[in-house]
C-alpha positions in Angstrom: -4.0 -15.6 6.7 -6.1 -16.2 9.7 -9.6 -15.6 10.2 -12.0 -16.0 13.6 -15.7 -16.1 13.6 -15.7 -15.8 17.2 -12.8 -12.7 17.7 -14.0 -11.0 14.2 -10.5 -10.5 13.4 -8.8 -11.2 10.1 -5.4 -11.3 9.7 -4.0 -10.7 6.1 -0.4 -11.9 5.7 2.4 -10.3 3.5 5.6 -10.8 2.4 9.0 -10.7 4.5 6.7 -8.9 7.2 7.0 -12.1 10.0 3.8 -13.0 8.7 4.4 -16.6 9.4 5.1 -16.1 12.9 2.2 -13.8 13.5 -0.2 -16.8 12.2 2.1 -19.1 14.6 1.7 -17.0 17.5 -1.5 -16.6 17.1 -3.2 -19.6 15.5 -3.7 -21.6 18.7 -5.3 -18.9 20.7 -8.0 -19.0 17.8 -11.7 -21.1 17.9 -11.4 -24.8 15.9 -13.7 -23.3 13.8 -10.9 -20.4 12.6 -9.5 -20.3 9.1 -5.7 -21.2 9.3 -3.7 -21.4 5.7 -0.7 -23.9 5.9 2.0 -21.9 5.2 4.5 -22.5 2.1 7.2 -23.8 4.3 5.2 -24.7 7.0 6.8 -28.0 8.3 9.7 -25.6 9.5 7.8 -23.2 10.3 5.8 -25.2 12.7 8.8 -27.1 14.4 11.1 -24.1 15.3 9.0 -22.3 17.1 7.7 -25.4 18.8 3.7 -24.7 18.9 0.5 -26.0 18.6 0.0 -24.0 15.4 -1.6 -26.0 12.7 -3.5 -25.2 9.4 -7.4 -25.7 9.3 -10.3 -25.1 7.6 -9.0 -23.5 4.5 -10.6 -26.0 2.0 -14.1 -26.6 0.9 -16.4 -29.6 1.1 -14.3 -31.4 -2.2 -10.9 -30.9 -0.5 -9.9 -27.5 -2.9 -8.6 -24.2 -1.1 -10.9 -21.3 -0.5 -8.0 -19.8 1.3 -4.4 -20.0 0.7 -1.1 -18.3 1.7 -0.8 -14.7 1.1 -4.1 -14.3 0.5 -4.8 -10.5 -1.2 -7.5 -9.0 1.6 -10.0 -8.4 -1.7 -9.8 -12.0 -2.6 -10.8 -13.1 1.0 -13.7 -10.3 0.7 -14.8 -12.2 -2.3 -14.8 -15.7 -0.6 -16.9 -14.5 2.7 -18.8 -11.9 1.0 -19.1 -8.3 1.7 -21.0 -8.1 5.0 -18.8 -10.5 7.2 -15.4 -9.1 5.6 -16.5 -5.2 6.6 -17.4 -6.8 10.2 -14.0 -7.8 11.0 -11.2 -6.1 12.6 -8.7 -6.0 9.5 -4.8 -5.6 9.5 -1.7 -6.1 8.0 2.2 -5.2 8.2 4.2 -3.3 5.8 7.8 -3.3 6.3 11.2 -0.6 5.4 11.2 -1.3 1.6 14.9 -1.5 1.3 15.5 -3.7 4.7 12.0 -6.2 2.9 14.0 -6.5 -0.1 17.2 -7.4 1.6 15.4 -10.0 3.2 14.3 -11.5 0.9 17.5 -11.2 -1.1 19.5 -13.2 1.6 16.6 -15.9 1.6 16.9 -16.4 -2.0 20.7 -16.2 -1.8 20.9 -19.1 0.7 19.7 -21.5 -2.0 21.0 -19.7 -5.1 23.9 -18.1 -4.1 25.4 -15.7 -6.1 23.2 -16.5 -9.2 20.6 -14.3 -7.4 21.4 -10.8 -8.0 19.8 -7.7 -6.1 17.5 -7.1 -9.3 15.9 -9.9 -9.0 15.0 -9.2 -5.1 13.8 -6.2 -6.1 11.3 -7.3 -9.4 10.0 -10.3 -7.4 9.5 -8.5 -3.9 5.6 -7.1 -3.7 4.4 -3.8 -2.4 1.8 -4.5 0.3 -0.2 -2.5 -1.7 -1.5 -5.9 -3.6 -2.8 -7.2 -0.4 -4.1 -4.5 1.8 -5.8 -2.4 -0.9 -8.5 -2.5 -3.5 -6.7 -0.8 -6.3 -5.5 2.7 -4.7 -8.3 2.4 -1.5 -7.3 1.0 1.4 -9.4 -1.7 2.8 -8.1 -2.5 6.1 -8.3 -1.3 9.6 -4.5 -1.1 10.7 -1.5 -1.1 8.8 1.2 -2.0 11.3 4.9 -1.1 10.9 7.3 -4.0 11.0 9.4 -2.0 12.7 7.6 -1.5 15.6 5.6 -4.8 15.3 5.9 -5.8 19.2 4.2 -2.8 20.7 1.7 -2.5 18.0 1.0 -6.7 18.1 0.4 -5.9 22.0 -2.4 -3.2 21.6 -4.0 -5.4 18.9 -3.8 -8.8 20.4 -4.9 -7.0 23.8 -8.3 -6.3 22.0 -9.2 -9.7 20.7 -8.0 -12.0 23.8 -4.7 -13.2 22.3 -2.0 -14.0 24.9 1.5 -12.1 23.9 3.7 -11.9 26.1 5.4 -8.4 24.4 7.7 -10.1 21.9 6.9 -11.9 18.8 9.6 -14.4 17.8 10.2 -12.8 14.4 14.2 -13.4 14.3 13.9 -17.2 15.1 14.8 -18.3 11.9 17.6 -15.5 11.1 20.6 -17.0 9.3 24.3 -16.1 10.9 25.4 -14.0 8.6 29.3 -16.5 7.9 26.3 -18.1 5.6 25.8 -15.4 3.0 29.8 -15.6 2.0 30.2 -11.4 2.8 27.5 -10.9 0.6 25.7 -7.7 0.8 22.9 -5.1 -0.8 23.5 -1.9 -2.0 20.9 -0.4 -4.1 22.7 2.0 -7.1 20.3 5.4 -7.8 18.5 3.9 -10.5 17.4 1.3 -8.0 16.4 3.4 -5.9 14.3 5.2 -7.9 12.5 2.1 -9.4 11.8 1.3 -5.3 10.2 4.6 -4.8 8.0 4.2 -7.3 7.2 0.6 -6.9 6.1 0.8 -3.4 5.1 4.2 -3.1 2.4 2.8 -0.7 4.8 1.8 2.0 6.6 5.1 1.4 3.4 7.0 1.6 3.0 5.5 4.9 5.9 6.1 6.6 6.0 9.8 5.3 3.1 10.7 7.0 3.9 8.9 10.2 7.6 10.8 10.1 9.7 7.7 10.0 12.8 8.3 7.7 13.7 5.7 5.5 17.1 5.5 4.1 18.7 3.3 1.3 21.6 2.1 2.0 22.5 3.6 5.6 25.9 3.8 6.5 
């Protein structure tokens, strides 16, 4: 997560949504005084993008975390209290459920190889809903689309005085596809259905913004 005093803008990261190079994009543009949670791989992180991005100010006076990674936005509203959460600029990014899950599938499939199954991509991937809402209420300004993240990163950044150059470096750390063996991710109906449900937020979303979202496209 990232918060700044000075921009009022808070930053709530999710899951598979480039969170991490949204922070290390925008980290360094932030006051010394910013909150800045180290990230759960941060070392690589940090080194392949090659910035000045660094965590900072996420613990209290006897060294434990107020903030951490993936921070829910009604957690952090609980830390800073009310009147300073509703005062800044709030956003997050959801992301196509089925493309999230493969994502996160392939990570996990790097390490584990074919001992990771689809299912479990699918039980342990999060809806967005856990960290951009208070139960079924929204309590965020923006929810960006991952799909679109460039052009939405540039009206939002543009606002608060962030550099960006257009392009966020979201695919640095892509894998060539030789490494997954010819795996690949096909969801079966009851899969399907189980997704639907579980992140009926996303879907919500993208229904009422007309952007079709497909299973397993061809």
């Amino acid at each position: 997560m990232l918060l700044s005093i000075d921009k009022r803008f808070l930053f709530i990261k999710g899951v598979k949504v480039a969170g991490s190079s949204i922070e290390i994009h925008a980290a360094p543009h932030l006051e010394e005084t910013a909150v800045v949670t180290p990230m759960s791989n941060q070392g690589a992180d940090a080194d392949s993008f090659g910035t000045k991005w660094r965590p900072r100010n996420w613990q209290n006076g006897h060294g434990l975390p107020d903030f951490y990674d993936h921070m829910p936005a009604m957690q952090i509203r609980s830390v800073i209290g009310l009147w300073l959460y509703e005062s800044m600029f709030k956003f997050g990014v959801i992301r196509n459920p089925y493309e999230k899950i493969r994502s996160l599938f392939f990570m996990n499939y790097l390490v584990r190889g074919e001992a990771y199954t689809v299912q479990e991509a699918i039980d342990s991937c999060p809806s967005e809903q856990v960290n951009l809402c208070d139960g079924e209420n929204l309590i965020v300004h923006r929810v960006l689309e991952y799909e679109r993240l460039d052009a939405e990163l540039m009206e939002i950044f543009s606002l608060h005085d962030i550099p960006f150059d257009g392009r966020l470096k979201i695919k640095a750390r892509s894998k060539p596809k030789m490494m997954y063996n010819g795996a690949e991710v096909r969801f079966d109906a009851t899969q399907v259905e189980f997704i639907r449900h579980k992140f009926r937020f996303e879907f919500d979303i993208y229904e009422r913004r007309h952007v079709q979202i497909v299973a397993n496209p061809d």
